[in-house]
N, C-alpha and C positions, 0 to 999 in steps of 0.2 A: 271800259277799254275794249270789249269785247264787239264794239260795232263801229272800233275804228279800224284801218288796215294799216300795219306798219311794214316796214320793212325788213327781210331776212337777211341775218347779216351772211355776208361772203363763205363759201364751206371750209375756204383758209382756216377760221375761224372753231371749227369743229370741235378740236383739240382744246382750246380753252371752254367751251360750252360743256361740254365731259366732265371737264373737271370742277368747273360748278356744281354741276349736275351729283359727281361723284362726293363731295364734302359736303351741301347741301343733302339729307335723305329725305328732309319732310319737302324738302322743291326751292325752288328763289324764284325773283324775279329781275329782272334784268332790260334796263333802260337808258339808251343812250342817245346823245347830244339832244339833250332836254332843252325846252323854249317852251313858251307860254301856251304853245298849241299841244304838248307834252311831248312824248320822246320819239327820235327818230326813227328807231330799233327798238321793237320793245318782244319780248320774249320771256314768257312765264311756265313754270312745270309746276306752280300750287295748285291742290286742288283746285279742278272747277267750281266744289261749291263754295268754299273761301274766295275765290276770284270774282264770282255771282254776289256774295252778298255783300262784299264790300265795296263793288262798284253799286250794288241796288239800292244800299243804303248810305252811298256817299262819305265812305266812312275817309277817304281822302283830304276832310275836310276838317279831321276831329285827332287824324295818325301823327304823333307827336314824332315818330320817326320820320315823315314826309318833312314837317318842318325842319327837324336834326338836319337832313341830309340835306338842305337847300342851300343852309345855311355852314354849312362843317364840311371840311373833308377829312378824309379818313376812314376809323372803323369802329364804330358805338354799337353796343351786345344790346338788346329791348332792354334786361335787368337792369339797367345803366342809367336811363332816363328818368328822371323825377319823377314824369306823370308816367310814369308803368301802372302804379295802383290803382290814379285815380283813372286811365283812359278803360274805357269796355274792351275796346280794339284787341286788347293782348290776351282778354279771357275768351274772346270769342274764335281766335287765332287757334288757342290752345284745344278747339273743341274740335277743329279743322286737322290736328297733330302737327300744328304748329307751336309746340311748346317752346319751344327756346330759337333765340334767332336773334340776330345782328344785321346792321345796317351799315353799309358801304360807299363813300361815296367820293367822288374823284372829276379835276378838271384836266382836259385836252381838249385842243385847237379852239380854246377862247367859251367851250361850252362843256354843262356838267355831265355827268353819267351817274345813273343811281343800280345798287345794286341790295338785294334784299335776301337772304338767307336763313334756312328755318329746318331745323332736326325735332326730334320726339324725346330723346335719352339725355341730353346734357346741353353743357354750354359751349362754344364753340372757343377753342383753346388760342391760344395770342398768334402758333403759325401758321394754326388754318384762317385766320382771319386776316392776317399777312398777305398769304396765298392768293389768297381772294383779291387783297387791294391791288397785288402787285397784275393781275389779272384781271382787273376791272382799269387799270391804268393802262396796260395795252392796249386792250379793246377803246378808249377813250382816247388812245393817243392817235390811234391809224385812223386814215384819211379813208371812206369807203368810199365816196363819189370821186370819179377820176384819179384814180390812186394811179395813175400810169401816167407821164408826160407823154405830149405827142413826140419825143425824139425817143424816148422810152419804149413806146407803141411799137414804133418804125422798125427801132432795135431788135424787138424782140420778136415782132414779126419774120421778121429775116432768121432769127434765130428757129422760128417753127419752120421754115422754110431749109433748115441744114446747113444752111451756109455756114463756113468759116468765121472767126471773127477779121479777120485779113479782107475777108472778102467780103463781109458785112462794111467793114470801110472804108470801103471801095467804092463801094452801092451808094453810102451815107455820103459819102464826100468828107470824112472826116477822120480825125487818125486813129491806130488800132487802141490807144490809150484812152480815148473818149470811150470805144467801145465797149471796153473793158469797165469802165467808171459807170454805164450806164445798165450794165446788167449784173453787175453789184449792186447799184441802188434799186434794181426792178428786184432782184434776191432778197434785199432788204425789207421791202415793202411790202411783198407778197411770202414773206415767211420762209423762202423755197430753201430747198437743200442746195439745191445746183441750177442749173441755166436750165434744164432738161424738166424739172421740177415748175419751173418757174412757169415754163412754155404750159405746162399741164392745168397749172392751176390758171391761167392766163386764159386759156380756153375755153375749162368750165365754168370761169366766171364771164366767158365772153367779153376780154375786156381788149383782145383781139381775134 
């Protein structure tokens, strides 16, 4: 994976990446709306040299979790899998400090997401593993390409721009209650606390 380029998900996003980040300590891996050319979004904190030898030695083709998760949604612990003893994969994992880990995995908008989680000291308990699903199912559910309709756009444009909403639809040719409906669903979408929020995060992701 290491000499493909993926894409970085939205900094919206931040907030749940943390908190992978913080319940995972030995790192995860993190893959969304997967398809046969692999994932759309892909974003790893395991070690480099675990990430090196398992792409160098193809071990993607041998990881009994890889199949689990293709196949299952949910959230399967490595201990958990039949072949834990017999695959190499989970002793060679554990020499990397990835001793213990679970596997996550979850469908939105018609495609999978994989997520991969691994500590040193124990097994990951049923609500951080929860945590996790309920957080690999956001990230899986949100639309990152065009997340904004064009009456959306327009809206919120006018919105960076100070205007009222009175006089946002005015501009719009349409009545104050659309406008009102359409920067609720742009609040929606974009995580925001407030229309002011929204504008913000609208901006650094350049999506006006």
């Amino acid at each position: 994976m290491a000499n493909q380029i993926y894409k970085e998900l939205p900094h919206r996003f931040d907030k749940q990446l943390g908190l992978l980040e913080y319940l995972s300590a030995s790192g995860y891996m993190l893959g969304l709306n997967v398809t046969v050319r692999g994932p759309e979004y892909f974003h790893s904190t395991y070690p480099p040299s675990w990430q090196n030898e398992y792409e160098a030695r193809n071990y993607m083709f041998i990881d009994p979790m890889l199949y689990w998760s293709m196949s299952k949604t949910g959230t399967c612990r490595w201990s958990e899998v039949p072949l834990n003893r017999a695959s190499p994969i989970f002793k060679r994992a554990a020499a990397h400090g990835l001793n213990y880990g679970a596997t996550i995995s979850a469908k939105g908008n018609g495609r999978r997401s994989l997520l991969s989680i691994a500590r040193t000291d124990r097994e990951f308990a049923d609500d951080e593993l929860n945590t996790c699903l309920n957080t690999l199912q956001k990230l899986s559910d949100s639309t990152f390409e065009n997340t904004l309709s064009v009456e959306e756009i327009a809206t919120l444009s006018l919105a960076a721009d100070g205007l009222s909403q009175k006089k946002m639809a005015a501009k719009l040719g349409v009545a104050e209650p659309t406008v009102k409906l359409r920067l609720s669903r742009v609040k929606e979408k974009l995580n925001a606390r407030n229309t002011t929020h929204a504008v913000s995060i609208a901006l650094a992701e350049k999506l006006i």
